[in-house]
Backbone as CSV, one residue per row, in Angstrom:
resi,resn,N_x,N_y,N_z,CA_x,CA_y,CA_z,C_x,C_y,C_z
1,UNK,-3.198,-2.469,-14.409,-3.712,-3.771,-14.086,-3.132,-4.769,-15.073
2,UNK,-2.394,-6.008,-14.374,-2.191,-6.804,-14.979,-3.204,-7.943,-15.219
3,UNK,-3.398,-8.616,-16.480,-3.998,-9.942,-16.498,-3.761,-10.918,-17.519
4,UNK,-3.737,-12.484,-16.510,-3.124,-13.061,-17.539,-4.186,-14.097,-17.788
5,UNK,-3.920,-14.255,-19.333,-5.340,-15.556,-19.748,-5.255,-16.626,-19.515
6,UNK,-4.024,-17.084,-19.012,-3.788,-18.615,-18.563,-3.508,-18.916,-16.753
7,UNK,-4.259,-18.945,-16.509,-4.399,-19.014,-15.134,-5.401,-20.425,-13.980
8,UNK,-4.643,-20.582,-13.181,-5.876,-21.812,-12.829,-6.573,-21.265,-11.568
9,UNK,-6.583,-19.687,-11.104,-7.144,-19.177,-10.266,-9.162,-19.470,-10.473
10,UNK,-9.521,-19.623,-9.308,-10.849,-19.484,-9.915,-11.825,-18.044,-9.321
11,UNK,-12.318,-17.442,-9.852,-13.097,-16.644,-9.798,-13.455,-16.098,-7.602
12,UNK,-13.765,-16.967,-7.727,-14.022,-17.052,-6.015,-13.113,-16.556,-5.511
13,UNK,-12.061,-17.596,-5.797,-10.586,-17.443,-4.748,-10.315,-15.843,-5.046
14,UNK,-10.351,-15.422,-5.977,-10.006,-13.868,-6.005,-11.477,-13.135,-4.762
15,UNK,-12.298,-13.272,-4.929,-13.204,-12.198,-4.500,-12.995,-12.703,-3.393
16,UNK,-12.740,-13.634,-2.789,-12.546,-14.211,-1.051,-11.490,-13.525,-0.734
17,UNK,-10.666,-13.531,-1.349,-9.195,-12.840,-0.899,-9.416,-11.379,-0.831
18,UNK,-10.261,-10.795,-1.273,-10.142,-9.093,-1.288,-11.409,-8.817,-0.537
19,UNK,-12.979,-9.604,-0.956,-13.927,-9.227,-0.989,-15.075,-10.380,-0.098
20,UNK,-14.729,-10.708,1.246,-15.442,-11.357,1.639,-16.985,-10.887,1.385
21,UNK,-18.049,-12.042,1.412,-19.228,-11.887,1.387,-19.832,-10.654,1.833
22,UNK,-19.193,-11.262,2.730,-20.119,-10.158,4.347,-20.017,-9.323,4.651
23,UNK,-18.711,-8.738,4.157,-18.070,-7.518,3.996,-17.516,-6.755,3.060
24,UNK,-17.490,-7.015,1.491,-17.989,-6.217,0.725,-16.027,-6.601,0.195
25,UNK,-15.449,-5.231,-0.551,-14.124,-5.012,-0.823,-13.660,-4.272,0.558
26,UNK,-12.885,-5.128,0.951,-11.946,-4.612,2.379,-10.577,-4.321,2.298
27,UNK,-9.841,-5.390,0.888,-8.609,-5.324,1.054,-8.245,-4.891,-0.467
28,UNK,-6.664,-4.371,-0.669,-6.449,-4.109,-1.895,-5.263,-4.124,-1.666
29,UNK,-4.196,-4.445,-2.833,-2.955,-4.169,-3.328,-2.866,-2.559,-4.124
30,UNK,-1.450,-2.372,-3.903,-1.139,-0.949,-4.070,0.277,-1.610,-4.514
31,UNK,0.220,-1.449,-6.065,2.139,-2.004,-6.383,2.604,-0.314,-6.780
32,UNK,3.136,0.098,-6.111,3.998,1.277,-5.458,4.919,1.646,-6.406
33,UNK,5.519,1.124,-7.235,6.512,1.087,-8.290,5.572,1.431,-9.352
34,UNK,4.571,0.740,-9.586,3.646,0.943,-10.957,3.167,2.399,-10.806
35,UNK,2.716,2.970,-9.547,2.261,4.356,-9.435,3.321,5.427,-9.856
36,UNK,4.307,5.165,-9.006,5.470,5.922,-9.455,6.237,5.497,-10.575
37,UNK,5.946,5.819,-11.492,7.104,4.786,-12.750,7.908,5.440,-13.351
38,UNK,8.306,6.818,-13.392,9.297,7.771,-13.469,9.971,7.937,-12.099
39,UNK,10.324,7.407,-11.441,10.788,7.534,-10.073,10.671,6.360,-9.034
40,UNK,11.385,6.914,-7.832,11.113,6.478,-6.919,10.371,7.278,-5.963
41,UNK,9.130,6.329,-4.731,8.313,7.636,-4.256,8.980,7.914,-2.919
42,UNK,9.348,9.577,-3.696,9.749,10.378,-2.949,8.675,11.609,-2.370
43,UNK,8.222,11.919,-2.698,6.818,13.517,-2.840,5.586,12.753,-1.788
44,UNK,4.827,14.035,-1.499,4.100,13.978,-0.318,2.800,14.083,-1.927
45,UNK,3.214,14.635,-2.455,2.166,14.705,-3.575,1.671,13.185,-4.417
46,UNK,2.713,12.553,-4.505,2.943,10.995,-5.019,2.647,10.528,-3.781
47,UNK,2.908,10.217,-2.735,1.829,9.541,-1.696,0.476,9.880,-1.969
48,UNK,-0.071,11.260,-1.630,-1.226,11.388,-1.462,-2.411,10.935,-2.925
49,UNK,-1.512,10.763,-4.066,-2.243,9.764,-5.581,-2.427,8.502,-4.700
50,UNK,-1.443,7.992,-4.187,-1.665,6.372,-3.660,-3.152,6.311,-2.731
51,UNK,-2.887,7.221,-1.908,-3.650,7.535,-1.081,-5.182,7.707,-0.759
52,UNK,-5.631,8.321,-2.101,-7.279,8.511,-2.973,-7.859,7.597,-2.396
53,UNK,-9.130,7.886,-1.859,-9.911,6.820,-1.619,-10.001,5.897,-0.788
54,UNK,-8.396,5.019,-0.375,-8.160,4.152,0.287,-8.693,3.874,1.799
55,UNK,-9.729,5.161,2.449,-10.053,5.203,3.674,-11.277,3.790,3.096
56,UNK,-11.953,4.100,1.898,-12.848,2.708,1.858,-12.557,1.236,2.436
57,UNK,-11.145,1.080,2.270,-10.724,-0.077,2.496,-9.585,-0.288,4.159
58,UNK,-9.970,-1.964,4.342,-9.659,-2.049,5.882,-8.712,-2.627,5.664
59,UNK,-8.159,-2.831,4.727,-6.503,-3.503,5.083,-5.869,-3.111,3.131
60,UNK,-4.793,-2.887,3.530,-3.910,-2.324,2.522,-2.963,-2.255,2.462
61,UNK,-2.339,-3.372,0.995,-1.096,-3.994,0.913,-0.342,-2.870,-0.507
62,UNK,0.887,-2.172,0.307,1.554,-1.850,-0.321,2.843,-2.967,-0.651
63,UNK,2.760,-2.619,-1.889,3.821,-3.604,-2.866,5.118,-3.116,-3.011
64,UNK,6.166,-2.863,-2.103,7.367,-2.149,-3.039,8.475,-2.843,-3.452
65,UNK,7.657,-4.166,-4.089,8.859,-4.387,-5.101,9.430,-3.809,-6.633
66,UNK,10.682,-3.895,-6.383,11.281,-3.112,-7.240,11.728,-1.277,-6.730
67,UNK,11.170,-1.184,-5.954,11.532,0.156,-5.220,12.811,0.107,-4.167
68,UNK,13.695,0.887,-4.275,15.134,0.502,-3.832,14.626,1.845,-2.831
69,UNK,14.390,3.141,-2.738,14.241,3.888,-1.609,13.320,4.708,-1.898
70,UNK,12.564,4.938,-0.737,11.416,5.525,-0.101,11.930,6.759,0.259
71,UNK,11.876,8.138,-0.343,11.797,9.460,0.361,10.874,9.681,1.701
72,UNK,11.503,10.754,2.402,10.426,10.575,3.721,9.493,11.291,3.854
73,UNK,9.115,12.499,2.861,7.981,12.986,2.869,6.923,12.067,2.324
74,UNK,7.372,11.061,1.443,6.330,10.158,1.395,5.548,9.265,1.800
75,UNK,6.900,8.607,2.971,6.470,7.577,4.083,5.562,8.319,4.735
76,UNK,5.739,9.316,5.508,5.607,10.625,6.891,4.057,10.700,5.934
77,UNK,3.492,11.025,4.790,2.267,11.485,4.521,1.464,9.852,5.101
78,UNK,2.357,8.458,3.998,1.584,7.896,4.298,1.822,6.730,5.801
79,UNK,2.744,6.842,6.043,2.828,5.994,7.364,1.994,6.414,8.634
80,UNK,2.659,7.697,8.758,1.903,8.349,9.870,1.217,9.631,9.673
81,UNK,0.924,10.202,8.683,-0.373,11.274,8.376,-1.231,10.591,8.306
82,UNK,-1.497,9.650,7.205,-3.061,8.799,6.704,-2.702,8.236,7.781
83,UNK,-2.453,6.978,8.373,-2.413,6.027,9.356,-3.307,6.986,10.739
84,UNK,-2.413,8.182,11.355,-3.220,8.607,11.814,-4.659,9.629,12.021
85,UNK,-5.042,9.708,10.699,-6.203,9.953,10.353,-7.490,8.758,10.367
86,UNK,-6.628,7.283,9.764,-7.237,6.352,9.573,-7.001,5.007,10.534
87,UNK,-6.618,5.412,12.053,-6.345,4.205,12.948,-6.771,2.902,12.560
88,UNK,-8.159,2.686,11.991,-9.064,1.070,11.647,-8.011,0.478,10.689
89,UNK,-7.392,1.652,9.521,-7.030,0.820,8.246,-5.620,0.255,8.509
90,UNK,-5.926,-0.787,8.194,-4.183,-1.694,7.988,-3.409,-1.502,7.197
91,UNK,-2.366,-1.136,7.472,-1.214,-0.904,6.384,-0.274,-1.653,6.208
92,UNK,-0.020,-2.193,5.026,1.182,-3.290,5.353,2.055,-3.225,4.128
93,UNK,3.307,-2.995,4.152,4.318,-2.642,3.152,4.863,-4.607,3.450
94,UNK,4.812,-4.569,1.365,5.231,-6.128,1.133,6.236,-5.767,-0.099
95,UNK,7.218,-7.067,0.089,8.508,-6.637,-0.334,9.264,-5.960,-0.656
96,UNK,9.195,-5.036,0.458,9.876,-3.911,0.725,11.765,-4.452,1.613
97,UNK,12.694,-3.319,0.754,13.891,-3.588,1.128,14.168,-3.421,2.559
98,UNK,15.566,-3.396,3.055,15.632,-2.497,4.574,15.792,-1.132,4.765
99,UNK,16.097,-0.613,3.254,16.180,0.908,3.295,14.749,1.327,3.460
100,UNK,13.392,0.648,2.619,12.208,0.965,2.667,11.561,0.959,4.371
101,UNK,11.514,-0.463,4.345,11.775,-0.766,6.264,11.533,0.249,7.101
102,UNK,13.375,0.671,6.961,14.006,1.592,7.896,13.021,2.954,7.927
103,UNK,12.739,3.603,6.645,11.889,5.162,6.732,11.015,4.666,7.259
104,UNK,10.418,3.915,6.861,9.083,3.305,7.501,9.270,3.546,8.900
105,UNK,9.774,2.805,9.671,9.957,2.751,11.392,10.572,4.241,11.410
106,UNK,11.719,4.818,10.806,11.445,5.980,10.985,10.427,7.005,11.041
107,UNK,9.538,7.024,10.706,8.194,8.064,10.571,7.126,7.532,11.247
108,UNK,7.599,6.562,12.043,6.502,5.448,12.957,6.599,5.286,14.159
109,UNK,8.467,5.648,14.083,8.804,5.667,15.749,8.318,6.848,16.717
110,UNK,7.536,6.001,17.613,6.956,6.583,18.664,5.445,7.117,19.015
111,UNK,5.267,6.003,17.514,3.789,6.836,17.582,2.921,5.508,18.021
112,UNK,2.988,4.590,18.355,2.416,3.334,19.530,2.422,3.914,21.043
């Protein structure tokens, strides 16, 4: 976790963005690079760390900046293993390259 002391965010604006009222913590960031930091995630084992828990939450922003390629046992656990275990939860890969992309729709194609 990063935090910085000079900030003009206010308190709210954070818990609105993750944690509406009414609905509790729904959303979360996942910076993908910070999990894996000896690597790039390649392992079904390194997905499934990302993975912990996350059925709590209804939308979920993976971060892969700084990640140049995605192995596909990792996408395949989490694109379409969790995804289809967890149809409700949103998954959304953010600044991710076209190599990242690409596994992605690879391990996705055909499953709509």
């Amino acid at each position: 976790m990063k935090l910085e002391n000079q900030t003009n965010r206010k308190l709210k604006e954070v818990f609105d963005m993750y944690a509406p009222i009414e609905e509790g913590f729904i959303h979360t960031v996942i910076p993908v690079k910070e999990v894996c930091p000896y690597g790039e995630p390649i392992a079904r084992s390194q997905a499934r760390r990302i993975l912990y828990r996350l059925e709590e939450f209804r939308k979920v922003e993976l971060d892969f900046g700084g990640v140049d390629f995605m192995g596909q046992g990792f996408a395949d656990e989490v694109f379409r293993v969790f995804q289809n275990k967890h149809p409700d939860i949103e998954l959304i890969p953010v600044n991710a390259n076209e190599s990242v992309l690409g596994m992605v729709h690879h391990v996705t194609a055909g499953m709509r």
